[in-house]
mmCIF file of the N, C-alpha and C atoms, coordinates in Angstrom:
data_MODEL
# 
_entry.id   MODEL 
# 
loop_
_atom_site.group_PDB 
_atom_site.id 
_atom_site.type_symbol 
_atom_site.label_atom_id 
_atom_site.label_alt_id 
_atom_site.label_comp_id 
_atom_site.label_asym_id 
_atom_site.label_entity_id 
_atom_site.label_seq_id 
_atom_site.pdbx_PDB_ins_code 
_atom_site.Cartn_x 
_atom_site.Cartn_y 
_atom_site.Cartn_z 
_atom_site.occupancy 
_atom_site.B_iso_or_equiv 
_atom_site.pdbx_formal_charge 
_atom_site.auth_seq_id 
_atom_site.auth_comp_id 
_atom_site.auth_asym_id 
_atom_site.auth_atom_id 
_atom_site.pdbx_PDB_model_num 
ATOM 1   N N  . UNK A 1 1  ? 253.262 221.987 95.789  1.00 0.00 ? 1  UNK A N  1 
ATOM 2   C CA . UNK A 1 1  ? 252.594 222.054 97.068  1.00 0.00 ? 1  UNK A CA 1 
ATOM 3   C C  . UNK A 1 1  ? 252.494 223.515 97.474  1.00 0.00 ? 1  UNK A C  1 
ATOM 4   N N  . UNK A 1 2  ? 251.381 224.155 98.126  1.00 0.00 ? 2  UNK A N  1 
ATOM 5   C CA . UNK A 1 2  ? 251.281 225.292 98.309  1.00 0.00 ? 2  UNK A CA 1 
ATOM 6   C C  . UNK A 1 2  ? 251.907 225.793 99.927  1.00 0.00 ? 2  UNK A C  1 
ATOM 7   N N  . UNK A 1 3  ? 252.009 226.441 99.962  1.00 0.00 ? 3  UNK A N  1 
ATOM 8   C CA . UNK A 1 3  ? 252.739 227.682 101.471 1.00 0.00 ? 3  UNK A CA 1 
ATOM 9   C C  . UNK A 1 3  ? 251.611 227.190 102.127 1.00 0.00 ? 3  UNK A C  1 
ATOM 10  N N  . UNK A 1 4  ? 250.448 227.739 102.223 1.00 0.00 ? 4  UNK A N  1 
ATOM 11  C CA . UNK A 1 4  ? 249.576 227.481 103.459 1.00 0.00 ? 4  UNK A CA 1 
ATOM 12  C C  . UNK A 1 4  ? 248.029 226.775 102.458 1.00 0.00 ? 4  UNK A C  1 
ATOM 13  N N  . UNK A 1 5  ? 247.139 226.342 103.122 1.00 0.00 ? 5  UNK A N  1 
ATOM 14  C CA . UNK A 1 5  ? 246.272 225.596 103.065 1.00 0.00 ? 5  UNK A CA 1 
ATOM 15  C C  . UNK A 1 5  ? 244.664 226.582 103.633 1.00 0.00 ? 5  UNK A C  1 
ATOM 16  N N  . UNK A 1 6  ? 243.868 226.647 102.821 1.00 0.00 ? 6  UNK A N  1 
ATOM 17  C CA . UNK A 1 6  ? 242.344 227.273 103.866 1.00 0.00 ? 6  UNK A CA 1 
ATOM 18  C C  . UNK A 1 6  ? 241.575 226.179 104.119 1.00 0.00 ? 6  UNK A C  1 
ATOM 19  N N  . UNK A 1 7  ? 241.717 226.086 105.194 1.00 0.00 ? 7  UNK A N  1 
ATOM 20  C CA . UNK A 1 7  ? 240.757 224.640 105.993 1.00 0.00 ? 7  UNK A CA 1 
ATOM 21  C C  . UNK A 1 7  ? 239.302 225.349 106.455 1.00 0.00 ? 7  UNK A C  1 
ATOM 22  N N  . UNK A 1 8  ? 239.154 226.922 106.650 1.00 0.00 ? 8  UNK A N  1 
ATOM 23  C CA . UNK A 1 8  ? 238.324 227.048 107.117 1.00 0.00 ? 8  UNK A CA 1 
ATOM 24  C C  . UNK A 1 8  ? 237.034 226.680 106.773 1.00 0.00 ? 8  UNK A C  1 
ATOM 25  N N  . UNK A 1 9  ? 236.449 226.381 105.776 1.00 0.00 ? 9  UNK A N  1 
ATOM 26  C CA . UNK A 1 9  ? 235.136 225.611 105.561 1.00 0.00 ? 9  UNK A CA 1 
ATOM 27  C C  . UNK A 1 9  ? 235.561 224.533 104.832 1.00 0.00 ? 9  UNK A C  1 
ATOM 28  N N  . UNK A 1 10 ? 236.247 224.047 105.724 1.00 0.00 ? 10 UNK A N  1 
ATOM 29  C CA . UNK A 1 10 ? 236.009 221.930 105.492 1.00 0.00 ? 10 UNK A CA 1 
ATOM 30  C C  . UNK A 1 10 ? 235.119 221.325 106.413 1.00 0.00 ? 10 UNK A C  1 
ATOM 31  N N  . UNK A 1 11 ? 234.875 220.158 106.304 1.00 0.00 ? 11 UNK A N  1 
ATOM 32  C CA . UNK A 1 11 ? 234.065 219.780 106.863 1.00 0.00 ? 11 UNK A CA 1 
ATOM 33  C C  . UNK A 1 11 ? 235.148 218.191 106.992 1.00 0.00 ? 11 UNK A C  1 
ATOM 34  N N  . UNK A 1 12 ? 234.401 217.705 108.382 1.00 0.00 ? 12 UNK A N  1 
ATOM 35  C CA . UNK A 1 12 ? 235.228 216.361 108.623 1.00 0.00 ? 12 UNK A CA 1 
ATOM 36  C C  . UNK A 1 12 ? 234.193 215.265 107.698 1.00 0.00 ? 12 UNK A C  1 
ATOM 37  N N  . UNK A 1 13 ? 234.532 214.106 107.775 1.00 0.00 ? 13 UNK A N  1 
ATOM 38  C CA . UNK A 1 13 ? 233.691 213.290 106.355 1.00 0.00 ? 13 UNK A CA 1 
ATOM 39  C C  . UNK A 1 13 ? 233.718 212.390 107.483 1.00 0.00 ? 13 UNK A C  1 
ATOM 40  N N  . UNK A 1 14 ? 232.791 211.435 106.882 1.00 0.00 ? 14 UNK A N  1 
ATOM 41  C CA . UNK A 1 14 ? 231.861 210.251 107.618 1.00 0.00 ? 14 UNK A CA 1 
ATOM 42  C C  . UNK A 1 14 ? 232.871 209.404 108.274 1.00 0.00 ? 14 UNK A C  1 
ATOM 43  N N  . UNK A 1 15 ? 232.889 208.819 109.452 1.00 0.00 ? 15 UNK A N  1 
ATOM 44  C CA . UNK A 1 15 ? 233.867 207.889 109.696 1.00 0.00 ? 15 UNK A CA 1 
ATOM 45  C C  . UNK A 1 15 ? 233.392 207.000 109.397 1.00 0.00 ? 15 UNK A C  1 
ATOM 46  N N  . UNK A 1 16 ? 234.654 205.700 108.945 1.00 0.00 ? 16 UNK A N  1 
ATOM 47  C CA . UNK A 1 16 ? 234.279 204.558 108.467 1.00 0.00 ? 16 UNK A CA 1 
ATOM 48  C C  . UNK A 1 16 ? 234.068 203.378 109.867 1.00 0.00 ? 16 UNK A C  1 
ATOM 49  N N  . UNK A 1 17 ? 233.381 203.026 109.325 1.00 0.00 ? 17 UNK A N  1 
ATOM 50  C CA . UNK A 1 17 ? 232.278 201.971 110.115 1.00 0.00 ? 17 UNK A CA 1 
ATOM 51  C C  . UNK A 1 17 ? 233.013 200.676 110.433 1.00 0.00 ? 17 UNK A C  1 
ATOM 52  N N  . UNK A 1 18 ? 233.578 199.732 111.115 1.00 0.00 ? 18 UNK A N  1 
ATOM 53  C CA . UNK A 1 18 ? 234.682 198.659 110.874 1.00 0.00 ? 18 UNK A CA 1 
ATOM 54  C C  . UNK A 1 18 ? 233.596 197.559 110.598 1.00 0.00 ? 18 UNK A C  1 
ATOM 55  N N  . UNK A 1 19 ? 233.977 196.673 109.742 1.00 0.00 ? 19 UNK A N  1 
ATOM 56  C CA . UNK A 1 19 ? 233.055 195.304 109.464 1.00 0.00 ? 19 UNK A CA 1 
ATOM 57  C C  . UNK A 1 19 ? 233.208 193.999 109.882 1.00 0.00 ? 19 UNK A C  1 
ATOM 58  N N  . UNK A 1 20 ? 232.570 193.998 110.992 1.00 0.00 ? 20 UNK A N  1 
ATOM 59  C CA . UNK A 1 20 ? 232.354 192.762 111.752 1.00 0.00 ? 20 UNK A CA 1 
ATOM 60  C C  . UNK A 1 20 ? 234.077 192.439 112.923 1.00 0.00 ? 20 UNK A C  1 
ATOM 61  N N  . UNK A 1 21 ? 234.839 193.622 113.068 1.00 0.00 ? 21 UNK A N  1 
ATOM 62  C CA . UNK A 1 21 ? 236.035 193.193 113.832 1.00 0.00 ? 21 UNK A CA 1 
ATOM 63  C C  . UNK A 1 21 ? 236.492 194.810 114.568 1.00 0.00 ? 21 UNK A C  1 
ATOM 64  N N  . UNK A 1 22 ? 236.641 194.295 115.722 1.00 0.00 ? 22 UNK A N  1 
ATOM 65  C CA . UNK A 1 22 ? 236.578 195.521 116.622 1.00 0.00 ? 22 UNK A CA 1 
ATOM 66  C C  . UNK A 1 22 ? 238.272 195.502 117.684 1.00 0.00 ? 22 UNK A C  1 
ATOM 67  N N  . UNK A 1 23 ? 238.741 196.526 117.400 1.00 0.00 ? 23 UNK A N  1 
ATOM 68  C CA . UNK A 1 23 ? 240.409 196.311 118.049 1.00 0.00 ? 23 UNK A CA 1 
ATOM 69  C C  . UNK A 1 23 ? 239.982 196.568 119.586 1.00 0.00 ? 23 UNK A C  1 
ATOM 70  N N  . UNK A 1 24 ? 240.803 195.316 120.308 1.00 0.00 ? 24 UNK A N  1 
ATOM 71  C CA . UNK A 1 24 ? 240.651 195.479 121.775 1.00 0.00 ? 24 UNK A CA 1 
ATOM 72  C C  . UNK A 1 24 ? 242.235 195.354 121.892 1.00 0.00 ? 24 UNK A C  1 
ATOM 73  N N  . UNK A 1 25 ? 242.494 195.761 123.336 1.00 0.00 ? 25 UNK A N  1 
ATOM 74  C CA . UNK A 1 25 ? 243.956 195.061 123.908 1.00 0.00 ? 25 UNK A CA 1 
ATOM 75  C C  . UNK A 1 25 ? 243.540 194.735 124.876 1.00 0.00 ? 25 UNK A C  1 
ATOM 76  N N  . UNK A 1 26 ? 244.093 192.839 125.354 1.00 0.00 ? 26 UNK A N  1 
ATOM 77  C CA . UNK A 1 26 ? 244.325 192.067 125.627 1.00 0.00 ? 26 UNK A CA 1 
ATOM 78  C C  . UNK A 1 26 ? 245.496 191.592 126.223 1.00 0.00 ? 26 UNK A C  1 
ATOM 79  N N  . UNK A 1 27 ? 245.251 191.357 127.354 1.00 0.00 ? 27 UNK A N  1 
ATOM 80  C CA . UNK A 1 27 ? 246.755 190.120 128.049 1.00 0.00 ? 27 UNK A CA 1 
ATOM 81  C C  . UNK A 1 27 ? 246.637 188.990 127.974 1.00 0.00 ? 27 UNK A C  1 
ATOM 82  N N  . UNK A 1 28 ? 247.244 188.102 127.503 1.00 0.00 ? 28 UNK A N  1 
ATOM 83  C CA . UNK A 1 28 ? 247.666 186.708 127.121 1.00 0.00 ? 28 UNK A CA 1 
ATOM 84  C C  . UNK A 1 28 ? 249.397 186.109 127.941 1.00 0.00 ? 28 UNK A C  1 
ATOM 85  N N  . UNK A 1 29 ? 248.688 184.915 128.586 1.00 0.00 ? 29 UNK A N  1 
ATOM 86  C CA . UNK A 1 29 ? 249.943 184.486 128.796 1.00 0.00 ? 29 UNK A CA 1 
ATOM 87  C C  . UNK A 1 29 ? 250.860 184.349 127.890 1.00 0.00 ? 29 UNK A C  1 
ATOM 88  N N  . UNK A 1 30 ? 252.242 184.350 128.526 1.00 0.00 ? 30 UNK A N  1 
ATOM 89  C CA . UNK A 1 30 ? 253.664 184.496 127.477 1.00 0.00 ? 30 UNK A CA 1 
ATOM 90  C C  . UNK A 1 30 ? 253.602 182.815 126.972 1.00 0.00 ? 30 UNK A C  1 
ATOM 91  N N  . UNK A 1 31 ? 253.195 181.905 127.437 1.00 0.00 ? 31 UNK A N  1 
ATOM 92  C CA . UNK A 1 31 ? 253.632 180.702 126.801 1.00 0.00 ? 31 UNK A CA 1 
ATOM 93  C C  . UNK A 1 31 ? 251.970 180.323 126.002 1.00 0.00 ? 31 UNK A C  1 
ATOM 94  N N  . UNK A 1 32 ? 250.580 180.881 126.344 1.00 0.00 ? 32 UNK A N  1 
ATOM 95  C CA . UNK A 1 32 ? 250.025 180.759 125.407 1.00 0.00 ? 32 UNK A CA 1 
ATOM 96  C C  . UNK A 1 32 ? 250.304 181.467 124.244 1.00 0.00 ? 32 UNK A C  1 
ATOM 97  N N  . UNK A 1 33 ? 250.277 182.778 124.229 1.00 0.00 ? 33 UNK A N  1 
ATOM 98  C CA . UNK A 1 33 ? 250.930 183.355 123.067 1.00 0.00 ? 33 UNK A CA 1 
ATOM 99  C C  . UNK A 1 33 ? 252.265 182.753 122.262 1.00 0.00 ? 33 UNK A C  1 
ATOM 100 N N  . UNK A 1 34 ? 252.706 181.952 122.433 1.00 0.00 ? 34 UNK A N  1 
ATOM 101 C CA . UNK A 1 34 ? 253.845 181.430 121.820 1.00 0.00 ? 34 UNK A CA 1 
ATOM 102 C C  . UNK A 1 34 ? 253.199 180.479 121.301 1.00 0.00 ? 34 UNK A C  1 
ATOM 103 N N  . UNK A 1 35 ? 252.494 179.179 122.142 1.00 0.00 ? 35 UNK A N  1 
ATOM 104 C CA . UNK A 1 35 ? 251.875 178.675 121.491 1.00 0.00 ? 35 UNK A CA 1 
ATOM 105 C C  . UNK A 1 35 ? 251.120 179.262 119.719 1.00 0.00 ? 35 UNK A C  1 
ATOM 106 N N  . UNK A 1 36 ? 250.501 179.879 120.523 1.00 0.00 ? 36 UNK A N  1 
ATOM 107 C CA . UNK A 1 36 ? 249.604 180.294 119.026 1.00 0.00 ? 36 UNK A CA 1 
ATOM 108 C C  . UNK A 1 36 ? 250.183 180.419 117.897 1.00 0.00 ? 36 UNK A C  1 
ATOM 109 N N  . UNK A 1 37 ? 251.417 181.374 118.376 1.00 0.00 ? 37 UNK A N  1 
ATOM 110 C CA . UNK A 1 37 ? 252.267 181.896 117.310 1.00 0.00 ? 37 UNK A CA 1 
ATOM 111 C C  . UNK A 1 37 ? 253.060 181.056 116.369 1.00 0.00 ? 37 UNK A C  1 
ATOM 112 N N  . UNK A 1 38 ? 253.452 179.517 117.630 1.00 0.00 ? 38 UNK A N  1 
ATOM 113 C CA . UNK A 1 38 ? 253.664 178.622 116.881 1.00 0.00 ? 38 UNK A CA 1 
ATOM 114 C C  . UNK A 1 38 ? 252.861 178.061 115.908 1.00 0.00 ? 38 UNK A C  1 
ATOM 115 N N  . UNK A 1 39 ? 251.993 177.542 116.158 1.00 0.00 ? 39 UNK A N  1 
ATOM 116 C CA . UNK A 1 39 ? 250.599 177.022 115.183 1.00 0.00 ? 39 UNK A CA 1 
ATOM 117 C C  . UNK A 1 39 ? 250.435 177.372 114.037 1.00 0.00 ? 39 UNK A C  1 
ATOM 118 N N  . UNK A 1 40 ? 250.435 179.423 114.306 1.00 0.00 ? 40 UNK A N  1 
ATOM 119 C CA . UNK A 1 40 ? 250.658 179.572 113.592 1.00 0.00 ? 40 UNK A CA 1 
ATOM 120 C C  . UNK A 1 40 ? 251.595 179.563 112.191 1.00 0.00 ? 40 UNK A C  1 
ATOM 121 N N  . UNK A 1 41 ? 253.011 179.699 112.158 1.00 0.00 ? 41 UNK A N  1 
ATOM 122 C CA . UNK A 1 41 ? 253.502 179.245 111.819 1.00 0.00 ? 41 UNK A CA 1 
ATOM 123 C C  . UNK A 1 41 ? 253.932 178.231 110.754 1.00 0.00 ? 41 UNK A C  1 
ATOM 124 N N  . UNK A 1 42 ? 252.913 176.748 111.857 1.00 0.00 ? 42 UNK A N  1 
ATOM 125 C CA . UNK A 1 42 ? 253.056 175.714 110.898 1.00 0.00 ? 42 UNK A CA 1 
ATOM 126 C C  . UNK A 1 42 ? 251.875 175.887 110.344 1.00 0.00 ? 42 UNK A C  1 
ATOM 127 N N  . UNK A 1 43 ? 250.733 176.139 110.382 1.00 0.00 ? 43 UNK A N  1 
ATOM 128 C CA . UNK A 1 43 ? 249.718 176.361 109.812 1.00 0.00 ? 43 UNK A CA 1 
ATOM 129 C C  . UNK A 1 43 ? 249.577 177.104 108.750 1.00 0.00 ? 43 UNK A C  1 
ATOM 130 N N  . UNK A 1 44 ? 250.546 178.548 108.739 1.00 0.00 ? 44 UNK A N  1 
ATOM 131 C CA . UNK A 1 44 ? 250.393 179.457 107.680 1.00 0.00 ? 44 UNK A CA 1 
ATOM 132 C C  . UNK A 1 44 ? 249.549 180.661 107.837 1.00 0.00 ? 44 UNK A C  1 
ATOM 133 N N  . UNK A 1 45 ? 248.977 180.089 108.845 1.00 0.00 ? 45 UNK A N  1 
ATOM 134 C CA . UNK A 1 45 ? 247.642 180.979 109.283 1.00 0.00 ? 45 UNK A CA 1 
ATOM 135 C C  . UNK A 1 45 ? 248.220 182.423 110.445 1.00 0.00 ? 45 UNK A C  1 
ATOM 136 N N  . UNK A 1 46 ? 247.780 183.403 110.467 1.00 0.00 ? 46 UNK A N  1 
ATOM 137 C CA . UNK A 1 46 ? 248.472 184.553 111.333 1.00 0.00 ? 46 UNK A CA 1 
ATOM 138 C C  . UNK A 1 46 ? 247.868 183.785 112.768 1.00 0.00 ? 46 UNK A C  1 
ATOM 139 N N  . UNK A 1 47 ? 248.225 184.294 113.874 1.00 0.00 ? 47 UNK A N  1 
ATOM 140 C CA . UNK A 1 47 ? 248.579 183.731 115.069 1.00 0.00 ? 47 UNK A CA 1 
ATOM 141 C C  . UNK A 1 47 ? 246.589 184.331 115.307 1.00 0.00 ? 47 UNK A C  1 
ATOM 142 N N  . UNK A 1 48 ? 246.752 185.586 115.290 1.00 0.00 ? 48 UNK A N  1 
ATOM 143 C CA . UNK A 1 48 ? 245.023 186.598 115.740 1.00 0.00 ? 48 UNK A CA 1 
ATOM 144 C C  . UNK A 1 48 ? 244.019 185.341 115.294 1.00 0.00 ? 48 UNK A C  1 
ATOM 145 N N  . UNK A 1 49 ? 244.329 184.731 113.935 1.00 0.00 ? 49 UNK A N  1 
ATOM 146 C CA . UNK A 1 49 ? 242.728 184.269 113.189 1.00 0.00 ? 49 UNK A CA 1 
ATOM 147 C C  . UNK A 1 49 ? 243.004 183.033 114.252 1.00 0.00 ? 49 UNK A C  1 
ATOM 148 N N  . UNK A 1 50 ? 244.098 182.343 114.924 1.00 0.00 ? 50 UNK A N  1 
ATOM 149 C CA . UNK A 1 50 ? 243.571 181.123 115.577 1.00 0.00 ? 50 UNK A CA 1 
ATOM 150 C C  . UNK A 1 50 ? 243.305 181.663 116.577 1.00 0.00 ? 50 UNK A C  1 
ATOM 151 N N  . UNK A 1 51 ? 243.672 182.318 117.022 1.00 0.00 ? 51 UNK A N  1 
ATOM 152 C CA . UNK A 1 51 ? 242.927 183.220 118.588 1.00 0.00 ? 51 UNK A CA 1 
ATOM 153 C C  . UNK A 1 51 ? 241.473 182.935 118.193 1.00 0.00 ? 51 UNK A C  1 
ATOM 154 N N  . UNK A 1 52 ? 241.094 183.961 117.281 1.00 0.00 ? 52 UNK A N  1 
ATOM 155 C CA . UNK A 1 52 ? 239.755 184.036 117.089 1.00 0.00 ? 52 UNK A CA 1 
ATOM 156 C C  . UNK A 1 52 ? 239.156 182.733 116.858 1.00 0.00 ? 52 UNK A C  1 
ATOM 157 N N  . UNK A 1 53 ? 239.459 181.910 115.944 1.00 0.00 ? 53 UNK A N  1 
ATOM 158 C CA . UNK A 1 53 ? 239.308 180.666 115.701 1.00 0.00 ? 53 UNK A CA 1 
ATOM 159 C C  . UNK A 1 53 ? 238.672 179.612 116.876 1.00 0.00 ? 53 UNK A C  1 
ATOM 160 N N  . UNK A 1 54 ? 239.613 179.517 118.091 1.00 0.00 ? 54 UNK A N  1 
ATOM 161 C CA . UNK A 1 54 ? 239.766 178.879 119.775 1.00 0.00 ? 54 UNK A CA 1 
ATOM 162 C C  . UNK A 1 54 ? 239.001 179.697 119.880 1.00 0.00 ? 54 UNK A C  1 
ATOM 163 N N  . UNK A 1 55 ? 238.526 180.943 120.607 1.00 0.00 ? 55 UNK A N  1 
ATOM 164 C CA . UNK A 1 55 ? 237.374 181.648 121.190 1.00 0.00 ? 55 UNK A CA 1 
ATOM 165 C C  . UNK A 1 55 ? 235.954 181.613 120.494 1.00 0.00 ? 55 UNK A C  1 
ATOM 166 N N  . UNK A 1 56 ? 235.756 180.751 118.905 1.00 0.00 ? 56 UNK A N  1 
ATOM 167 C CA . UNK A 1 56 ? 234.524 180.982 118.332 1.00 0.00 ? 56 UNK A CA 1 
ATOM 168 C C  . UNK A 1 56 ? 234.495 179.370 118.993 1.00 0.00 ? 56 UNK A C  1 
ATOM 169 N N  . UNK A 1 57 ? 235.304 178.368 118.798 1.00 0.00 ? 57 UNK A N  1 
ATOM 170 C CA . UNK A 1 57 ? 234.940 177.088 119.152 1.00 0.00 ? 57 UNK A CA 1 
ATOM 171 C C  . UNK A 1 57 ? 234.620 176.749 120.608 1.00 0.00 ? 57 UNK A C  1 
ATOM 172 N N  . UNK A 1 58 ? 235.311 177.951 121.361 1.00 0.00 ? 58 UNK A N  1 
ATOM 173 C CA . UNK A 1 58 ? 234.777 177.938 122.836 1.00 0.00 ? 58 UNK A CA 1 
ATOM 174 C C  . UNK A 1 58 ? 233.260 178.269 123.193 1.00 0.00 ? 58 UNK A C  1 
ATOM 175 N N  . UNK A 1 59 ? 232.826 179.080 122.374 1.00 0.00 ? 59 UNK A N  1 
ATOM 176 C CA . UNK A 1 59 ? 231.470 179.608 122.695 1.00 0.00 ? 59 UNK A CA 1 
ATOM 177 C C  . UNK A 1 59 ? 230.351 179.218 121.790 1.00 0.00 ? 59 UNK A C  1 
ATOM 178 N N  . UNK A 1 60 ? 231.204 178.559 120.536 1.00 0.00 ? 60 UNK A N  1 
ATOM 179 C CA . UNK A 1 60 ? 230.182 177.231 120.012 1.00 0.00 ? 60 UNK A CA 1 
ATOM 180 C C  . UNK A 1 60 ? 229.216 176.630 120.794 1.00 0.00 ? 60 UNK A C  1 
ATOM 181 N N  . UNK A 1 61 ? 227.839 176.255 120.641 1.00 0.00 ? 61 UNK A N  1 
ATOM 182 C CA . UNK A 1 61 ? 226.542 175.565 121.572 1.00 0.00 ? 61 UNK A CA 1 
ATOM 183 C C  . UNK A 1 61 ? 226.882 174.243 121.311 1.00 0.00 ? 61 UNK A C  1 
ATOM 184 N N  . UNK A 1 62 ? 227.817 173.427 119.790 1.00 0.00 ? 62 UNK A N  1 
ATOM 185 C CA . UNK A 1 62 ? 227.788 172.604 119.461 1.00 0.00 ? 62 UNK A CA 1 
ATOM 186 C C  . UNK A 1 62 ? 229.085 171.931 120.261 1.00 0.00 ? 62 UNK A C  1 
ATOM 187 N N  . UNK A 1 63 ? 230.069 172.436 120.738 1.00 0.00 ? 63 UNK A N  1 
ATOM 188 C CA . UNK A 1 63 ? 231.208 172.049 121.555 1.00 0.00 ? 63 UNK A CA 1 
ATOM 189 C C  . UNK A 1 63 ? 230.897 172.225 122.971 1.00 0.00 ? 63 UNK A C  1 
ATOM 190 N N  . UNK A 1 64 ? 229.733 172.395 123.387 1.00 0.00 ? 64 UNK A N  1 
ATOM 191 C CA . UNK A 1 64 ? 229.667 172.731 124.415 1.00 0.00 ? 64 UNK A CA 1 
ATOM 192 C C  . UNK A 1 64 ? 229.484 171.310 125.600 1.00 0.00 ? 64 UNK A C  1 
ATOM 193 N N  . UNK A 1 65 ? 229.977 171.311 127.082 1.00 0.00 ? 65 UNK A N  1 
ATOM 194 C CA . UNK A 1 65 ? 230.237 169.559 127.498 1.00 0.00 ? 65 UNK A CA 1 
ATOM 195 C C  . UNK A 1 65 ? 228.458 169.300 127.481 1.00 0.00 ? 65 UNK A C  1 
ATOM 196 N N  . UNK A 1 66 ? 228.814 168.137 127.703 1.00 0.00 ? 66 UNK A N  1 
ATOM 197 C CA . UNK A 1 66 ? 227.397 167.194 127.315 1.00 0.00 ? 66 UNK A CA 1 
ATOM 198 C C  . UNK A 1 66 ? 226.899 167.029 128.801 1.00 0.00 ? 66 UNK A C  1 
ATOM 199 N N  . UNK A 1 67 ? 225.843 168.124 129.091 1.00 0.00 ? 67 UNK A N  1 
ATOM 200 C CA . UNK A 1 67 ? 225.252 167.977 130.203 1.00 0.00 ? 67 UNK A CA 1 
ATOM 201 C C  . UNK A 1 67 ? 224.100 166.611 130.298 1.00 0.00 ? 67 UNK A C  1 
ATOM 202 N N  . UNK A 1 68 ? 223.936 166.719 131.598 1.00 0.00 ? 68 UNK A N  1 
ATOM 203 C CA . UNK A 1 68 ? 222.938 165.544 132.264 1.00 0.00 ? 68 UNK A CA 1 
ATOM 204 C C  . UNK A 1 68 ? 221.589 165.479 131.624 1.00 0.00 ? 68 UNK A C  1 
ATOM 205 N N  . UNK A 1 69 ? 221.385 166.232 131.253 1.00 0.00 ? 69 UNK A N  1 
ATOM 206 C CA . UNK A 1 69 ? 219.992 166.537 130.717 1.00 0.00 ? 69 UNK A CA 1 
ATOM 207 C C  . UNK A 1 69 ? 219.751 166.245 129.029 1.00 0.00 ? 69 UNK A C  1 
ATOM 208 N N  . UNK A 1 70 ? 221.321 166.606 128.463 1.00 0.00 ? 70 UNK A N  1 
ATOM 209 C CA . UNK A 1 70 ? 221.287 166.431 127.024 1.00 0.00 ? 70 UNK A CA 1 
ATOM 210 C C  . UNK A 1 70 ? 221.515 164.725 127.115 1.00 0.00 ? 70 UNK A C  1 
ATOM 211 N N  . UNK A 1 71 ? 222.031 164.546 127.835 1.00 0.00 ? 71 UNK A N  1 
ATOM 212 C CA . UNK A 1 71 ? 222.239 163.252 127.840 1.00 0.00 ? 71 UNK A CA 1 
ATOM 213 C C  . UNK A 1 71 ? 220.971 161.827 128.166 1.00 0.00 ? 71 UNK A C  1 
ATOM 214 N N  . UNK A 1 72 ? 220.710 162.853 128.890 1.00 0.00 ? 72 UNK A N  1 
ATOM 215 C CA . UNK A 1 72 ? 219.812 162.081 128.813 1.00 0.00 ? 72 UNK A CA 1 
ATOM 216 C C  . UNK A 1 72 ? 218.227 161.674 127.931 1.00 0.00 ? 72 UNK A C  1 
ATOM 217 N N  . UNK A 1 73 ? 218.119 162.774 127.117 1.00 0.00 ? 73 UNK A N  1 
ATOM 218 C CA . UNK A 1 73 ? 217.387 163.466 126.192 1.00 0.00 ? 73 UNK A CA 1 
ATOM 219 C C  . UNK A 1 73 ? 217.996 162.203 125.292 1.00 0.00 ? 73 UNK A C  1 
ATOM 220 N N  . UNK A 1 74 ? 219.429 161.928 124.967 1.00 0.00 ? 74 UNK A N  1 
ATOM 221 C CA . UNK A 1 74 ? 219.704 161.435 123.730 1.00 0.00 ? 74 UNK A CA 1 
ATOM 222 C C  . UNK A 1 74 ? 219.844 159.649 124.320 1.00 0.00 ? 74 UNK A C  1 
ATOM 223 N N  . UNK A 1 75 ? 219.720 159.364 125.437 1.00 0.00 ? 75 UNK A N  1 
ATOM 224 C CA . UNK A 1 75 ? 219.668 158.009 125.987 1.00 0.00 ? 75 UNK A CA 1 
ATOM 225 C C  . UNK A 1 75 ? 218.307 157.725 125.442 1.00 0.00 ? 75 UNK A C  1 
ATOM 226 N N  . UNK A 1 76 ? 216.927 158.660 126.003 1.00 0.00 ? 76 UNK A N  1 
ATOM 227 C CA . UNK A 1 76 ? 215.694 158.525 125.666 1.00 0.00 ? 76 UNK A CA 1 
ATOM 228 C C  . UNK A 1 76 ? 215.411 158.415 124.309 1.00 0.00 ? 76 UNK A C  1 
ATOM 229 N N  . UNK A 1 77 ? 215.945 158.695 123.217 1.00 0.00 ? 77 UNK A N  1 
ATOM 230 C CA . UNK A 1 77 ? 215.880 158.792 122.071 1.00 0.00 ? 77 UNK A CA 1 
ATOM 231 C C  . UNK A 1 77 ? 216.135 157.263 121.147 1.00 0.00 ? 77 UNK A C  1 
ATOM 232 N N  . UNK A 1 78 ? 217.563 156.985 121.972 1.00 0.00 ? 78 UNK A N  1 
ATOM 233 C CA . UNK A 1 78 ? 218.095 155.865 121.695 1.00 0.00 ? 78 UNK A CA 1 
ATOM 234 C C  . UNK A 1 78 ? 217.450 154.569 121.716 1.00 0.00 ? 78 UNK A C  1 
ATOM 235 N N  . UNK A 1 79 ? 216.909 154.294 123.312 1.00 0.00 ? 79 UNK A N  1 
ATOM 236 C CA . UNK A 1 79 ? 216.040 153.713 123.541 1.00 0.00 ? 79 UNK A CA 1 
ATOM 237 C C  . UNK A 1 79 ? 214.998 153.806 122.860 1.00 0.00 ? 79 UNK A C  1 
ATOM 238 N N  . UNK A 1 80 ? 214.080 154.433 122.479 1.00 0.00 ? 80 UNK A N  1 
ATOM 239 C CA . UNK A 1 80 ? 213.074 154.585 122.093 1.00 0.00 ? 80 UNK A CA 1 
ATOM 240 C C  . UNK A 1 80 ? 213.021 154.101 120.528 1.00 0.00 ? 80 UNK A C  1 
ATOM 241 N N  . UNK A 1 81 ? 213.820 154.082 120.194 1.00 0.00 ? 81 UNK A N  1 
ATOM 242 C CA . UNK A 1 81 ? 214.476 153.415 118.575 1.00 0.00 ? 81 UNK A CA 1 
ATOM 243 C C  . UNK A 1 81 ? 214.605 152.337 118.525 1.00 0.00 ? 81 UNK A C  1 
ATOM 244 N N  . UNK A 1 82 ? 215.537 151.878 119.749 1.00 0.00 ? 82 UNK A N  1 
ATOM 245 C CA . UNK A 1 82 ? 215.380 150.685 119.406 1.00 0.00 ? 82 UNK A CA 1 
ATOM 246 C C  . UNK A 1 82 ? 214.523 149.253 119.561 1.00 0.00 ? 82 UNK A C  1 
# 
């Protein structure tokens, strides 16, 4: 290893780009977080991916409650079949 180093013409290099996952901090209740952690656990799975997991199924269109309108869309349908 050398005594001193010449940095003067370095150059900084490209920063890397993150893919598709972005670090936030977050507060979570103490007994949801346990939860999770449990789950995790028995699951095998790290505690973060069911976080993420619950927040993709929350904002799912397909889990979403069955309004008056869808409902009725699929009454009309029903009827109409039979």
């Amino acid at each position: 290893m050398k005594a001193e180093y010449d940095f003067s013409s370095a150059k900084r290099g490209a920063p890397i780009e993150p893919k598709g996952k972005t670090r936030i901090t977050i507060f979570l209740d103490d007994d949801v977080l346990a939860a999770f952690r449990a789950r995790a656990e028995e699951s095998g799975k790290g505690y973060q991916t069911l976080i993420n997991e619950a927040l993709r199924a929350a904002i799912a269109t397909e889990s979403a409650p069955v309004t008056v309108e869808t409902l009725r869309k699929v009454l009309r349908e029903e009827l109409h079949a039979a």
